[in-house]
Each structure stands twice: as structure tokens, then as C-alpha cells.
N, CA, C and O of each residue as an XYZ file, in Angstrom:
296
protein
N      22.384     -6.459      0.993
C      23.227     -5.977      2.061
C      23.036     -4.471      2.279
O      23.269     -3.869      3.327
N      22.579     -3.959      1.140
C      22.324     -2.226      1.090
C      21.565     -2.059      2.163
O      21.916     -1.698      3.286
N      20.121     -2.438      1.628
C      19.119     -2.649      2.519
C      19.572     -2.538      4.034
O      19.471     -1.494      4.678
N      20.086     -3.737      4.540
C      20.374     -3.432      6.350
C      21.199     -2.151      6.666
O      21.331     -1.787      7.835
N      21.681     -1.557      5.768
C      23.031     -0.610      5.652
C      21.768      0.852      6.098
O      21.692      1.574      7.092
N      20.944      0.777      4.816
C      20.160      2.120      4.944
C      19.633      2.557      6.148
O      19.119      1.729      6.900
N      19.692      4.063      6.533
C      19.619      4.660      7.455
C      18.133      6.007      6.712
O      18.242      7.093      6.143
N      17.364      5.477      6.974
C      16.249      6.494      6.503
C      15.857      7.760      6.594
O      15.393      8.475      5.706
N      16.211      8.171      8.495
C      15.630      9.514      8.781
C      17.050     10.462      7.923
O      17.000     11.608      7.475
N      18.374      9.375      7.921
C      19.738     10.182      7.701
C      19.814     10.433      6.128
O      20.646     11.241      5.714
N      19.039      9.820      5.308
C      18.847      9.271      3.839
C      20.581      9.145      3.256
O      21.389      9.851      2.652
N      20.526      8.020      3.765
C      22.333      7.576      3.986
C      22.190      5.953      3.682
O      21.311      5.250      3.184
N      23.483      5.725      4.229
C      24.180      4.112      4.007
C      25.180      3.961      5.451
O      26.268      4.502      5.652
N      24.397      3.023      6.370
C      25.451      3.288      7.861
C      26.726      2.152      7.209
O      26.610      0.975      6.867
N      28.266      3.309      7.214
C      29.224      2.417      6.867
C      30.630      2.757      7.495
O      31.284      3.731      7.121
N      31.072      1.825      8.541
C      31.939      1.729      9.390
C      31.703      3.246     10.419
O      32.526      4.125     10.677
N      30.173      3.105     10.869
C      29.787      4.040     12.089
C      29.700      5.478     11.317
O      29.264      6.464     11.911
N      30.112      5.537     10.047
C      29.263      6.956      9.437
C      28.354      6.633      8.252
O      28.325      5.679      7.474
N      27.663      7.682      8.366
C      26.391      7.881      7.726
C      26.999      8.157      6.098
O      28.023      8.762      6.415
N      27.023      8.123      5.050
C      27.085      8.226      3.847
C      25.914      8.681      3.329
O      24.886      8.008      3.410
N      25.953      9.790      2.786
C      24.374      9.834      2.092
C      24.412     10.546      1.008
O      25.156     11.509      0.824
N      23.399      9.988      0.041
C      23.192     10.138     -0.967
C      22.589     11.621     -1.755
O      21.716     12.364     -1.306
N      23.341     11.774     -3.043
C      22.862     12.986     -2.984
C      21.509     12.829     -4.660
O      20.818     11.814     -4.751
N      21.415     13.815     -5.593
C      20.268     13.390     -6.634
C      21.862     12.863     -7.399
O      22.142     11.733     -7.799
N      23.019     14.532     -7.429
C      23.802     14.116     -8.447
C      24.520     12.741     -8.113
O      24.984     12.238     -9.136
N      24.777     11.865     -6.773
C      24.901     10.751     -7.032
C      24.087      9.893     -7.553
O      24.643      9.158     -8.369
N      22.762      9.662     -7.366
C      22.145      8.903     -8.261
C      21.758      8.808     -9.901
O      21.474      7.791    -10.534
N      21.853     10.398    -10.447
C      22.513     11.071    -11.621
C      23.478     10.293    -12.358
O      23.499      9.988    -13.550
N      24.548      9.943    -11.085
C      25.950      9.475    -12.089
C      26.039      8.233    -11.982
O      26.699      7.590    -12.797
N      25.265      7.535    -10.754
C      24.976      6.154    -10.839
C      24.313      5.516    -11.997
O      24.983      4.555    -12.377
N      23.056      5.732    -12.818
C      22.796      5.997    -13.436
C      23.203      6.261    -14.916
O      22.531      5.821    -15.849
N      24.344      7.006    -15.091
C      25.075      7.140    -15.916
C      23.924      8.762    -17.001
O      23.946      9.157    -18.167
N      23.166      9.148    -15.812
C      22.324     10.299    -16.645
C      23.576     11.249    -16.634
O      24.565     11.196    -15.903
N      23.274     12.113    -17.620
C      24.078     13.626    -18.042
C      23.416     14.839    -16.950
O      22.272     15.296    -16.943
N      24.415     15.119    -16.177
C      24.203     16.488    -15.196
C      24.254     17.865    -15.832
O      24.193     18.975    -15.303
N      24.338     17.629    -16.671
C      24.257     19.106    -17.433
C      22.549     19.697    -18.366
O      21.522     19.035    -18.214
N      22.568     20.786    -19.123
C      21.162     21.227    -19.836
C      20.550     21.745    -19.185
O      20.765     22.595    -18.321
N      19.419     21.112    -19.668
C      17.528     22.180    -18.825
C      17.510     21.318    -17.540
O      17.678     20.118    -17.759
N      17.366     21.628    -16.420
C      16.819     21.267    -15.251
C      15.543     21.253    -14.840
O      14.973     22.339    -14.943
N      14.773     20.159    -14.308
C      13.570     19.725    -14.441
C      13.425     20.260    -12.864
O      14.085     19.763    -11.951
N      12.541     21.260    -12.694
C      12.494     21.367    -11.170
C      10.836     20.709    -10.673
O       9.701     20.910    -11.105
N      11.378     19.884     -9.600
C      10.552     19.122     -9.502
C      10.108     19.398     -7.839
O       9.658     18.365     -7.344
N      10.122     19.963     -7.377
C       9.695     20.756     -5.992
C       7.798     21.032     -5.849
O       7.074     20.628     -4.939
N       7.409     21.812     -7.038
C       5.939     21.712     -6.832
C       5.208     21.314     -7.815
O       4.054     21.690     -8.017
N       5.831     20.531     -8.486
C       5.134     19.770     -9.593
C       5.343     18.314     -9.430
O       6.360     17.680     -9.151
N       3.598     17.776     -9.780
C       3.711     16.040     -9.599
C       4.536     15.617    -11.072
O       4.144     16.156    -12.108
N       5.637     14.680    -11.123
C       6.210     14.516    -12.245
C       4.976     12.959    -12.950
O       4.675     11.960    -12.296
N       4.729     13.135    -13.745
C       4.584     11.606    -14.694
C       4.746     10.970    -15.824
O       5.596     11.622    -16.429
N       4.498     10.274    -16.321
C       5.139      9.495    -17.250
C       4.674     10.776    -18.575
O       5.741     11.119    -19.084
N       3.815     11.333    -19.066
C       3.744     12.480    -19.931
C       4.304     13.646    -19.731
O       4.678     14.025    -20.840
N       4.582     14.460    -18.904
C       5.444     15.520    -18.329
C       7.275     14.908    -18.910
O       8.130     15.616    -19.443
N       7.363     13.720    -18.631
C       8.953     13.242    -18.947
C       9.132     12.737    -20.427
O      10.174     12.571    -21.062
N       7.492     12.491    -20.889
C       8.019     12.383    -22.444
C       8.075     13.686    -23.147
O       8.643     13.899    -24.219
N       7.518     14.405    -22.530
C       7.302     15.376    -23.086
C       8.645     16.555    -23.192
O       8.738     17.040    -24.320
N       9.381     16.920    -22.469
C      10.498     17.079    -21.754
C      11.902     16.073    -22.481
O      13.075     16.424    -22.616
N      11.194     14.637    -22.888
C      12.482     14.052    -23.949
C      12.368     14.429    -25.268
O      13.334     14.353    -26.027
N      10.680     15.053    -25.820
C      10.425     15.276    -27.205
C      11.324     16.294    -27.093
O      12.365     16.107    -27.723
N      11.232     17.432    -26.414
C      11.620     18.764    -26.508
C      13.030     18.493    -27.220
O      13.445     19.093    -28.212
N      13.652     17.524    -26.555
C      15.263     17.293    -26.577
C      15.474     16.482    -27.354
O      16.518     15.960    -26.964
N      15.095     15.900    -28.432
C      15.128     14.347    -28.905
C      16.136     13.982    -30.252
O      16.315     12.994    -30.964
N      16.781     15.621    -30.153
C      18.146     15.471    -31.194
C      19.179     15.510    -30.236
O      20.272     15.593    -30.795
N      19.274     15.474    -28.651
C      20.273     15.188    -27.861
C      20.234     14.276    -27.067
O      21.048     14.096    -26.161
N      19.082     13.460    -27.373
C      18.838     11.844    -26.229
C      18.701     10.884    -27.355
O      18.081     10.923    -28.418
N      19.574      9.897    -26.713
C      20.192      8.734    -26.846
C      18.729      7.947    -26.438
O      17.879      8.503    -25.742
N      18.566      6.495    -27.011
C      17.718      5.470    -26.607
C      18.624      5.021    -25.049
O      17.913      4.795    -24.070
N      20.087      4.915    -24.891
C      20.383      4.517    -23.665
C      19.718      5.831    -22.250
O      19.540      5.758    -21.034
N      19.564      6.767    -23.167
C      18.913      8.312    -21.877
C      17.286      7.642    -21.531
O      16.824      7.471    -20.402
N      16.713      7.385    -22.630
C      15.307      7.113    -22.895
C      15.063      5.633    -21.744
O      13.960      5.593    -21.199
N      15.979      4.584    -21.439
C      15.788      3.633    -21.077
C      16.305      3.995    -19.626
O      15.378      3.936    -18.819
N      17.447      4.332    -19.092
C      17.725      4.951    -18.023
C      17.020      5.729    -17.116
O      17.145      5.652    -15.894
N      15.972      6.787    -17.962
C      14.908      7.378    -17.291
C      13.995      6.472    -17.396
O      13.244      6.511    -16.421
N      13.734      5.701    -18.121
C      12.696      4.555    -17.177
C      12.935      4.091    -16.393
O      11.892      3.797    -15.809
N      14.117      3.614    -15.658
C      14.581      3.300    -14.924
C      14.482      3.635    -13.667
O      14.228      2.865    -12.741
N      14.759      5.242    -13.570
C      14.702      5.839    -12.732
C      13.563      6.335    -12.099
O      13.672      7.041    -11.097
């Protein structure tokens, strides 16, 4: 039902004639990731699967296996 809802150019959800749209920190908390720490700026860098392990080693006395599975996810 999402699907017919989404509004692409608006990067939204059309719901009862307004646009809803999504932000990172909503998908963040959807998610159930932690908004807080080091911030990964991802603007001119290609992210991949070594860049994000690398980035969980750094941290790996404050990530959880549920953080580790979530960012696969994502």
C-alpha cells in the first residue's frame, strides 16, 4: 500500500492530500539505529560493504550484534 502512496520527485508518502516525507533521522529511528556518536558523512564518498565494517571495527566495544544486523539491513 506504501508503494501507491510514494511520491518520488516529493521523497514523501501522499497521505490524505499531503505529502509526508521522510527524513535519514526517520529512517534512523525506524530502524531502531542510535542517532548519536561519529557521523558518517556520506556526500562525496562511495559507501561499501568495507568502509562500514570498518567504521563498526573502530566502534566494536559500543555495537551490539542487533547494530551489526540492522546495518545490514539498511
Amino acid at each position: 500500500m506504501l508503494i501507491s502512496l510514494w511520491v518520488e520527485r516529493r521523497g514523501g508518502f501522499l497521505i490524505s492530500n499531503i505529502v509526508v516525507c521522510l527524513s535519514l533521522l526517520d529512517v534512523c529511528l525506524g530502524l531502531s539505529l542510535r542517532v548519536h556518536g561519529e557521523s558518517i558523512n556520506l556526500n562525496n564518498v562511495s559507501v561499501n560493504v568495507h568502509m562500514l565494517y570498518d567504521f563498526l571495527a573502530r566502534c566494536r566495544d559500543e555495537v551490539t550484534l542487533e547494530d551489526y544486523c540492522r546495518l545490514y539491513i539498511l
